[in-house]
C-alpha positions as CSV (number, residue, x, y, z in Angstrom):
1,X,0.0,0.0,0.0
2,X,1.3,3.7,-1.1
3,X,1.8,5.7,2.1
4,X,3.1,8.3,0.3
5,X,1.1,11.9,0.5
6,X,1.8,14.7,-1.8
7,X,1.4,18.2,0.7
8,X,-0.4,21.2,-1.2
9,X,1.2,23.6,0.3
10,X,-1.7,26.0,0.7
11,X,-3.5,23.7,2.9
12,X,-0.5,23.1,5.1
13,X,-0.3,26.8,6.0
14,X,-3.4,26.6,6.8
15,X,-2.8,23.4,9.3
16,X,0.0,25.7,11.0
17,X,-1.6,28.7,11.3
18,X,-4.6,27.1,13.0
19,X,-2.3,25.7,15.7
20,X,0.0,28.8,16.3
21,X,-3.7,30.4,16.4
22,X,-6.0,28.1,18.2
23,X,-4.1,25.6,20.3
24,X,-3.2,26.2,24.1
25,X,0.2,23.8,23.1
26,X,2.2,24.4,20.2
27,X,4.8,21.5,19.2
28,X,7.3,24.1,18.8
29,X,6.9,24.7,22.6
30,X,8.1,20.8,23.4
31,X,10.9,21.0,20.5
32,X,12.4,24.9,22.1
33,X,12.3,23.2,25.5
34,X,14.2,20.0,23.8
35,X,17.1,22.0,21.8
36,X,17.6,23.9,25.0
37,X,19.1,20.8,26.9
38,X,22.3,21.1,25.3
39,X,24.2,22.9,22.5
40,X,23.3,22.2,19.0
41,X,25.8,22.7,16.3
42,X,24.6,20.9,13.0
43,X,20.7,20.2,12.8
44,X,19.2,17.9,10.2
45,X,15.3,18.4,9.5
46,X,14.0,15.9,7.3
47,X,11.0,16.7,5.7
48,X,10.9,19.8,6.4
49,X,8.2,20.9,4.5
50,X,8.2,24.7,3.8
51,X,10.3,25.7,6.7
52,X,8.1,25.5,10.0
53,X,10.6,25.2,12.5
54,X,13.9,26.2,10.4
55,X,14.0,29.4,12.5
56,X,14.0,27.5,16.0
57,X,16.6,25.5,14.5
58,X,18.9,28.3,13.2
59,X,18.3,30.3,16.4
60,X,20.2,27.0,18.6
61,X,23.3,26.6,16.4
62,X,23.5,30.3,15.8
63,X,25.9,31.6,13.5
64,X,28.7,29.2,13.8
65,X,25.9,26.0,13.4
66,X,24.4,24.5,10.8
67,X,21.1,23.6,9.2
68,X,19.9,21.0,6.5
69,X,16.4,20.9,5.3
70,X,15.4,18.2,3.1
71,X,11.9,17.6,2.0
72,X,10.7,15.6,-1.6
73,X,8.2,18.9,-2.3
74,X,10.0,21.3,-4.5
75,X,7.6,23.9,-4.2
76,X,7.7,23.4,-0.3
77,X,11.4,24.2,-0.7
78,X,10.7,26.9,-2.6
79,X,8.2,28.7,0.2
80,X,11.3,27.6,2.3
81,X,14.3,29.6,0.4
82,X,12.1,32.5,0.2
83,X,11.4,32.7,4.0
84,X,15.2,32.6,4.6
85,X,16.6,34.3,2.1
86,X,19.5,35.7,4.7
87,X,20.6,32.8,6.6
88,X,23.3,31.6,5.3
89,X,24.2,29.0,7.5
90,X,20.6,27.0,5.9
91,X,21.0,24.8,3.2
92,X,17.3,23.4,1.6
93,X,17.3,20.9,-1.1
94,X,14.6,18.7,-2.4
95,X,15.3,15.0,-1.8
96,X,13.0,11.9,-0.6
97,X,13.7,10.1,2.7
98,X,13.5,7.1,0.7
99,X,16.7,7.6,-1.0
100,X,20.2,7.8,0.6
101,X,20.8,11.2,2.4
102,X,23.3,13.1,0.5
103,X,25.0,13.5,3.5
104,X,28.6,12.0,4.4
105,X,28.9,9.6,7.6
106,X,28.5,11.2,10.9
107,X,27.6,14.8,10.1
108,X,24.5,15.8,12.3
109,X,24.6,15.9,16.3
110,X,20.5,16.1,15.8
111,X,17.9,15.0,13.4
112,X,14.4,15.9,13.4
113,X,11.5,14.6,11.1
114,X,8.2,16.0,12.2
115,X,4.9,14.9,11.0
116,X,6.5,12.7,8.3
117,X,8.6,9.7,8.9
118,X,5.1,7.7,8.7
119,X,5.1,8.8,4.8
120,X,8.5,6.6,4.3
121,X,8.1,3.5,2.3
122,X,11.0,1.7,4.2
123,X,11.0,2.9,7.9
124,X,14.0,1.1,8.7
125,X,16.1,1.9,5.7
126,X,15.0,5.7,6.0
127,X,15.8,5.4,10.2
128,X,19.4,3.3,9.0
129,X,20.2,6.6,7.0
130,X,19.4,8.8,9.7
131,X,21.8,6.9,11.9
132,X,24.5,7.0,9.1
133,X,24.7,10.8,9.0
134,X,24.5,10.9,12.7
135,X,27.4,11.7,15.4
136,X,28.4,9.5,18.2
137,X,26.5,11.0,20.5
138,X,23.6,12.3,18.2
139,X,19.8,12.6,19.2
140,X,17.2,11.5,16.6
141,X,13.8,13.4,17.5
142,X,10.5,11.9,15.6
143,X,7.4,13.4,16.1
144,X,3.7,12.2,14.7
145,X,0.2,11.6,15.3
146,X,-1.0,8.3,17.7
147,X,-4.1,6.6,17.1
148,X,-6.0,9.0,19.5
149,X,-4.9,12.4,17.5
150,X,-8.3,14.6,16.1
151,X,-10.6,12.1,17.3
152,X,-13.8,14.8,16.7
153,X,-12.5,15.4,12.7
154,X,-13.0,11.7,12.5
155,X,-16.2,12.1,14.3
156,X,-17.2,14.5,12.3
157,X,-16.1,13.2,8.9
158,X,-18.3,9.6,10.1
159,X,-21.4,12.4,10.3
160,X,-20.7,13.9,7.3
161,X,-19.7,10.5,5.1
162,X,-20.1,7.7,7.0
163,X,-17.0,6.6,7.3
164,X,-14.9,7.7,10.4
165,X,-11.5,7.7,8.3
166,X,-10.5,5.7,5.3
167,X,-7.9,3.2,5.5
168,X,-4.3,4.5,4.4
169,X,-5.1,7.7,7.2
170,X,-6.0,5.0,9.7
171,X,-2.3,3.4,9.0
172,X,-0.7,6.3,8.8
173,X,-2.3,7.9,12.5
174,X,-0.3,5.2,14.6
175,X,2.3,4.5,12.5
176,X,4.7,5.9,14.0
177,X,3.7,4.1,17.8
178,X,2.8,0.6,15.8
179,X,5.8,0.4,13.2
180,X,8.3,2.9,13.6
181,X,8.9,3.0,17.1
182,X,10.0,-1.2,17.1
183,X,12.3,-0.3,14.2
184,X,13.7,2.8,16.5
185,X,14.2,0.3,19.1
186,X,15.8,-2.8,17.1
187,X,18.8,0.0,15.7
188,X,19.2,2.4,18.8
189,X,20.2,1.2,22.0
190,X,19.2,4.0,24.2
191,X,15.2,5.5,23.0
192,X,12.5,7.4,24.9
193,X,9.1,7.8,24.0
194,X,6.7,10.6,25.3
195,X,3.2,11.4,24.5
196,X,2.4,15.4,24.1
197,X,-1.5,16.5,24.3
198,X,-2.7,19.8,23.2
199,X,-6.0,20.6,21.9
200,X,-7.5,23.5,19.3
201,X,-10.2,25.5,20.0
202,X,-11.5,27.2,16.5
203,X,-13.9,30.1,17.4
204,X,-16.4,29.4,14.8
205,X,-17.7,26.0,12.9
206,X,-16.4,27.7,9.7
207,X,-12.5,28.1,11.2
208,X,-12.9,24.3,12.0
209,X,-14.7,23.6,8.4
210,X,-11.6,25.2,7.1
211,X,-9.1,23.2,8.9
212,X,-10.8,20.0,7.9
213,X,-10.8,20.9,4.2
214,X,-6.6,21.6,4.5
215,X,-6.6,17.3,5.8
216,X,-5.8,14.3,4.1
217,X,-8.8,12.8,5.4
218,X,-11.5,15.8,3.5
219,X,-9.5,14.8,-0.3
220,X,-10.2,10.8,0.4
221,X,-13.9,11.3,1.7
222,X,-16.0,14.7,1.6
223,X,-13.9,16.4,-1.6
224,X,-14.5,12.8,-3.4
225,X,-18.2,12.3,-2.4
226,X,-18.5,16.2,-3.8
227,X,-20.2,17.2,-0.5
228,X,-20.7,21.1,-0.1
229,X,-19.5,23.2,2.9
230,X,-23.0,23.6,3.5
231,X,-23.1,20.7,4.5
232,X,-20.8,20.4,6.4
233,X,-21.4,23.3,8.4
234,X,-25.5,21.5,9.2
235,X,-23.2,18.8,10.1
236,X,-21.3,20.6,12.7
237,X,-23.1,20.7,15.7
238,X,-21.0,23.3,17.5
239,X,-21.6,27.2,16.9
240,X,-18.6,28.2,18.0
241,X,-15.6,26.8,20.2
242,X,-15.2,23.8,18.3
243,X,-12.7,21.4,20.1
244,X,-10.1,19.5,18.5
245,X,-7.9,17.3,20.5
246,X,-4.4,16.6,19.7
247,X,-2.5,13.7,20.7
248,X,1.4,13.5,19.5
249,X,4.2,11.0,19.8
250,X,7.6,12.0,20.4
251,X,10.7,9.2,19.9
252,X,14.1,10.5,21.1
253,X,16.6,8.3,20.2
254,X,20.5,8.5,21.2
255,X,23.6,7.0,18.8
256,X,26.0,4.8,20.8
């Protein structure tokens, strides 16, 4: 089965803006608490999508560090270049974790892929690289959805379709405990796991509505079945305050 998802990128600016707007918990919160534990001198983000977090990153090894970003969407890498058009210590570059990292042998002292190790087709050859271009010493951080992440969208897409989620999303929501994290374990001696909640409360049913037409889940149900946003929003029992609930995985692992 194809795991693989192609991001558009306008729907995944609006996936982060809703959480820097509407959550109480922002990831980046748990990742600037992480990078703060020690110095950070070479940072590897793959797929890094159009840049999220490159700023945290760039901030922690500071002008002496360096940053990678890596991510199979050239037009994610694009949005990237543009954001950081001054830091010259970033390097971007289109390439797919299912390849070999065009990286030499222990380069990084950390790697990060957020929200979309789960897309690789080999975990454990994509997680093999990752250890490759890592230093003695090196933390690998992965962070992704568990099983129990945006139960209500799921909720709400069953009301609206039928179907609570359709298969490949259903993989992909706890890959990363179910698959990934045995993998993590088999190559790395030393590896932590921690759950982070959070939750996002839109203001109005159409901020939600909006939210749920930037997922995965709306293009394999409601954009397919051709359903209308006036429907959705009858479907949407909540006025206002919608709640989403957000449940996250992160695997830290160390390289002997």
């Amino acid at each position: 089965m194809d795991l693989s998802y192609k991001e558009k990128q306008d729907k995944l600016n609006i996936r982060i803006r809703a959480h820097k707007e509407f959550a109480n918990f922002d990831i980046a919160d748990w990742m600037e608490a992480f990078l703060q534990r020690k110095p950070r001198v070479n940072i590897l983000d793959l797929g890094c999508g159009n840049g999220n977090h490159l700023e945290l990153y760039l901030k922690h090894v500071g002008d002496g560090g360096s940053v990678c970003g890596v991510d199979r969407e050239a037009s994610l890498i694009a949005e990237a270049k543009n954001r950081y058009v001054d830091a010259t210590n970033l390097s971007l570059q289109v390439g797919s974790m299912d390849d070999r990292l065009p990286f030499e042998d222990g380069h990084f002292d950390l790697c990060f892929s957020n929200f979309a190790i789960y897309n690789a087709t080999d975990p454990r050859q994509t997680i093999l690289e990752l250890k490759r271009v890592m230093q003695p010493g090196a933390e690998l951080v992965l962070i992704g959805p568990t099983r129990n992440n945006a139960k209500e969208i799921y909720e709400f897409n069953e009301r609206l379709t039928g179907t609570a989620i359709d298969e490949i999303t259903l993989i992909r929501t706890d890959r990363l405990r179910l698959e990934i994290l045995p993998i993590v374990q088999d190559i790395f001696a030393q590896v932590v796991e921690e759950v982070i909640n959070s939750k996002l409360t839109f203001p109005s049913k159409d901020d939600f509505i909006q939210y749920f037409q930037a997922t995965m889940l709306y293009e394999e149900g409601a954009e397919k079945l051709g359903i209308a946003t006036d429907e959705m929003r009858a479907t949407c029992a909540t006025e206002k305050d919608v709640i989403l609930s957000k449940e996250m995985l992160a695997i830290v692992a160390v390289k002997d």
